[in-house]
Every structure is written in C-alpha cells, then in structure tokens.
ZAMARGU-4260 file (C-alpha; in steps of 0.2 Angstrom, whole numbers, plus 5000, padded with zeros to 4 digits):
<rodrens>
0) 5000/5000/5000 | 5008/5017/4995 | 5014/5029/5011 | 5002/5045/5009 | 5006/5059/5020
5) 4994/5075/5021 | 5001/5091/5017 | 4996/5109/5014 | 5012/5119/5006 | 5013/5136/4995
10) 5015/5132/4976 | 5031/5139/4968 | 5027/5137/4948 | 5040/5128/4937 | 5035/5135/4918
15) 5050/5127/4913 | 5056/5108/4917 | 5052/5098/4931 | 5062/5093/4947 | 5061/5075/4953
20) 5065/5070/4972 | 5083/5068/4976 | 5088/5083/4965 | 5096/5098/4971 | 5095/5112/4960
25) 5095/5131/4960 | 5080/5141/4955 | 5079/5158/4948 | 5065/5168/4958 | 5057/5177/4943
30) 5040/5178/4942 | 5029/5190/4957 | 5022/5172/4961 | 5037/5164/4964 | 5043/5177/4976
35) 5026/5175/4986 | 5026/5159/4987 | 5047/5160/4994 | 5040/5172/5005 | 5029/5161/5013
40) 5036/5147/5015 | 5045/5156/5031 | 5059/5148/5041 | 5053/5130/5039 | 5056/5133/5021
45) 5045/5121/5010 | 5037/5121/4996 | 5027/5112/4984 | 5036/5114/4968 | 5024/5110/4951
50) 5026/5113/4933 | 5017/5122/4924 | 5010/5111/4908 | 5001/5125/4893 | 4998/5134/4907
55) 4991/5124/4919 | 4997/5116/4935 | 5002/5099/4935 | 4993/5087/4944 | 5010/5080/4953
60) 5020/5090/4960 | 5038/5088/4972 | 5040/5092/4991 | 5054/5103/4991 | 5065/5113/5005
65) 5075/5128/5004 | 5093/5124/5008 | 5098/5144/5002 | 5094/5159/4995 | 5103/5172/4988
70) 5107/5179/4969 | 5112/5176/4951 | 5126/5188/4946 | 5115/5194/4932 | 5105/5200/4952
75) 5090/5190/4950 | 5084/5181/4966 | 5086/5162/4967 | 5084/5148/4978 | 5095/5132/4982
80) 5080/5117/4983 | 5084/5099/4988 | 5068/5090/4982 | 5061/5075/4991 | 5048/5067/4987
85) 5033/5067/4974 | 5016/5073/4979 | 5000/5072/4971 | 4990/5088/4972 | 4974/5091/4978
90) 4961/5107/4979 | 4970/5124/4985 | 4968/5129/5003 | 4964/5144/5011 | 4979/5148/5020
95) 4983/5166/5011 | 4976/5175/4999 | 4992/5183/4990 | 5000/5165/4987 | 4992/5149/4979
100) 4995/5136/4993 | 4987/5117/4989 | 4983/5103/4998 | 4992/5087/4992 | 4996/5070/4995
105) 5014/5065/4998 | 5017/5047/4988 | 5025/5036/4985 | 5016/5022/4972 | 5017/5003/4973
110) 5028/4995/4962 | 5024/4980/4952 | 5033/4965/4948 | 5034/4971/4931 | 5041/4988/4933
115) 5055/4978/4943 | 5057/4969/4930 | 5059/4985/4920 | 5071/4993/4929 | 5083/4979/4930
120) 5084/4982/4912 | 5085/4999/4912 | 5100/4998/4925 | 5109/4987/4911 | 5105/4998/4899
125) 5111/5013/4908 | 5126/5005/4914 | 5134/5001/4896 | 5128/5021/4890 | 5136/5026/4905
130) 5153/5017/4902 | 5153/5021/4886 | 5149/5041/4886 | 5157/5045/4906 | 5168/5033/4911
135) 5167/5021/4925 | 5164/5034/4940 | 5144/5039/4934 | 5143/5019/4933 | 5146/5020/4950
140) 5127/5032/4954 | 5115/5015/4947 | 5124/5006/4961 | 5113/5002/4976 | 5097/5008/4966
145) 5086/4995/4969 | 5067/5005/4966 | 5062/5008/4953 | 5056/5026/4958 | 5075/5030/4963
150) 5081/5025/4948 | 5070/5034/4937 | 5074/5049/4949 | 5093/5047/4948 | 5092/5045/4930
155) 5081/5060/4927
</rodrens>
C-alpha cells in the first residue's frame, strides 16, 4: 500500500522543466508568484514545487525545501531546493490569499513486479551508455538503486 502523508504547502510554479526527488538544484525567483510563494514558505522553508503544463498546473508536483537563498550575478533572486519526494495535488487551501497554497498528498506508488522487471533492464541499459559516454565513476550512481522510483529519479 503506498505511504500517503497529508500536506498543505505554497505552490512555487516551474514553467519550465520539472524537478524530481533527490535533486538539488537552484531556482531563479522570477515571476511575482514565485517570490510570494518564497516568502511564505517562512523559516521551515518548504514548498510544493509543480510545473506548469500549457499553462496549467500539474497534477504532481515535488515536496521541496530551501537549503539557500541568495542571487544570480546577472542579480535575479534564486533559491537552492533539495527536492524530496513526489506529491499528488489536491484542491487549493485557504491559508493566504496573496499566494496559491494546495493541499496534496505525499506518495510514494506501489511498484509492480513488472516495473521491477523493468528497471533491472534499464540499470543494464544505463550501465553500458554510462561506460561508454562517462567513464566508470557515473557507473558507480546506478549502484545500490534497487526501486524503481529511485532509479527513474537518479536518471532523470
């Protein structure tokens, strides 16, 4: 049975891309949206961290928390994220009215035989691309990847 956890985070928009868990990445804080949704995020400093698709908010999104903050040298504002797990959004919550905040559930799915199956392949077929194109040390990230979720994450 998959692990659900009930949240209610502020939405920092993605229009471009998507950040899966286990990635750490930094974020330019562009958008007036964004910056609210920084802002309220406070001192615990998560968010929920969904792309935008023609527009539209995804319907999965990734917990994320702020590990910095600071600037680009072009003096835009920009985040640090460490991402950490998947969540599946729900209907929006009435915590403020300046920032969109959601309600969502933190997952993480049941994997089938099959998609096992799967992702032993996979590691194999990552393992050869990765020895041939970056040398032995990046062969070296697929070890000890077991889930398939993990490594669709690492890969991604």
């Amino acid at each position: 049975m998959p692990d659900t956890t009930q949240l209610s985070l502020p939405v920092l928009p993605l229009p471009n891309g998507v950040v899966l868990p286990g990635m750490v990445i930094t974020i330019a804080v562009e958008s007036e949206e964004a910056a609210a949704a920084v802002a309220a995020a406070g001192d615990e400093g998560r968010l929920l961290i969904v792309p935008q698709v023609d527009g539209r908010h995804a319907r999965v999104g990734t917990v994320a928390t702020i590990e910095s903050r600071g600037s680009l040298p072009s003096g835009v504002p920009a985040l640090v994220v460490r991402a950490s797990q998947r969540a599946e959004l729900r209907v929006a919550s009435a915590e403020s009215s300046t920032v969109l905040w959601l309600n969502a559930i933190a997952v993480e799915p049941d994997v089938s035989e099959r998609a096992r199956e799967l992702a032993v392949e996979l590691r194999a077929a990552y393992r050869v691309l990765l020895e041939e194109r970056a040398g032995g040390r990046w062969v070296e990230v697929l070890r000890g990847l077991e889930e398939p979720g993990a490594l669709a994450d690492a890969v991604g």
